[in-house]
N, C-alpha and C positions, 0 to 999 in steps of 0.2 A: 504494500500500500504506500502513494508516495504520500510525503508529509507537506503538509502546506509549509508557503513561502515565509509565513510571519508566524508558523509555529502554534497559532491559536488552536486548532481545530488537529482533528488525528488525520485528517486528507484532504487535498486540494477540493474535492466536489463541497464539500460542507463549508468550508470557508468561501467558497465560490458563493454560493446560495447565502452566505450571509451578508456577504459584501455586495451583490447585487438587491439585495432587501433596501439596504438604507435611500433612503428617500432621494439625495441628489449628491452633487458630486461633490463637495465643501465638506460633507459628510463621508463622502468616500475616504477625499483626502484625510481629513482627520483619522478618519480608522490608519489608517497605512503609519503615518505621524506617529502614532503614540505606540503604534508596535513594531514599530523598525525606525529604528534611531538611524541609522545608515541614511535612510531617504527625508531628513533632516538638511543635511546639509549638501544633499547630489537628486537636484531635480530629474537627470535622465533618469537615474534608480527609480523615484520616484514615479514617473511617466511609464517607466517600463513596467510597476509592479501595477497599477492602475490598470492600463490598457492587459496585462496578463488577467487579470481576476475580472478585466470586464469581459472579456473573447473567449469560451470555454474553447473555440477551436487552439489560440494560442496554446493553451496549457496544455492540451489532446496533442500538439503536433502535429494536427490534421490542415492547417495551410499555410500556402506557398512563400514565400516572398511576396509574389507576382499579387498574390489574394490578399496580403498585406499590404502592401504598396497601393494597391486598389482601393481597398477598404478607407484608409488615411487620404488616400487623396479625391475619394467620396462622401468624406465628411463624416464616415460609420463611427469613427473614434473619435470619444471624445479628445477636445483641441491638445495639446499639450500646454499653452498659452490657461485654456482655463481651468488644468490643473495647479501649474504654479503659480495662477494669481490667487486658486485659493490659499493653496500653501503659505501663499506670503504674508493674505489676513489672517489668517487662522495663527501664524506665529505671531503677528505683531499683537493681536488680542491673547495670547495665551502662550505667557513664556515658558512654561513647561514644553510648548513641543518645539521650542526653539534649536536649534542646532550648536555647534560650537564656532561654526562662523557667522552667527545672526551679531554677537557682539564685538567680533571684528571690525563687521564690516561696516557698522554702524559707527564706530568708534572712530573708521576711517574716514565718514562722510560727515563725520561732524568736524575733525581737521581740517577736511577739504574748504570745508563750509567758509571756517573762520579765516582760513588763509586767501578766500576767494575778498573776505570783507574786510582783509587788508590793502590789499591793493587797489 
C-alpha cells in the first residue's frame, strides 16, 4: 500500500478524498502548509503537491506529459499563480505556517525600503 505524500492518512486514495472534500483552494493550501513544512518555503513543492492530490491520474501514473501539458495549458489545473497567492495570505495572516524564509525576506525589504528613502 503506498503511503501518502504528507503522511496523514495510511494511503494516497484517503488522503486524496480528503483533500478534495475541502471546500476551495486557500483551504487546500492551508492543509499542505501545516503538514509539510518543506512546501513552506518552495512554492514548486508546493504547486507540485496540490496539482498531485488534485489529478488522481497524476498519482495513478496513468498520464502522459503530452495529457499534462494539455491539461495546464487548458486551464484543468488549478493556476499555480492562485496557489501561491494563497500561500502568501495564508502566511502573512498566520505565522505558524510561515516558513524560515518568510523573515528573511521581509527583513530584507524592509532594508531595501529604508535605503530607497534615503536617497
Amino acid at each position: 500500500m503506498e503511503k501518502s505524500a504528507l503522511f496523514l492518512f495510511n494511503n494516497m486514495k484517503e488522503e486524496t478524498i480528503y483533500f478534495n472534500s475541502l471546500k476551495n483552494n486557500k483551504e487546500k493550501v492551508k492543509y499542505i502548509l501545516e503538514n509539510n513544512k518543506k512546501t513552506r518555503d518552495n512554492d514548486n513543492y508546493l504547486v507540485a503537491l496540490f496539482w498531485y492530490y488534485e489529478n488522481p491520474k497524476i498519482m495513478d501514473n496513468t498520464i502522459t506529459i503530452h495529457e499534462f501539458l494539455r491539461s495546464f495549458k487548458n486551464n484543468m489545473l488549478v493556476s499555480p499563480d492562485i496557489i501561491t497567492r494563497s500561500r502568501r495570505k495564508l502566511q502573512e495572516l498566520n505565522p505558524l505556517l510561515r516558513g524560515e524564509n518568510y523573515n528573511k525576506r521581509h527583513k530584507s525589504a524592509e532594508y531595501i525600503k529604508n535605503n530607497i528613502k534615503e536617497l
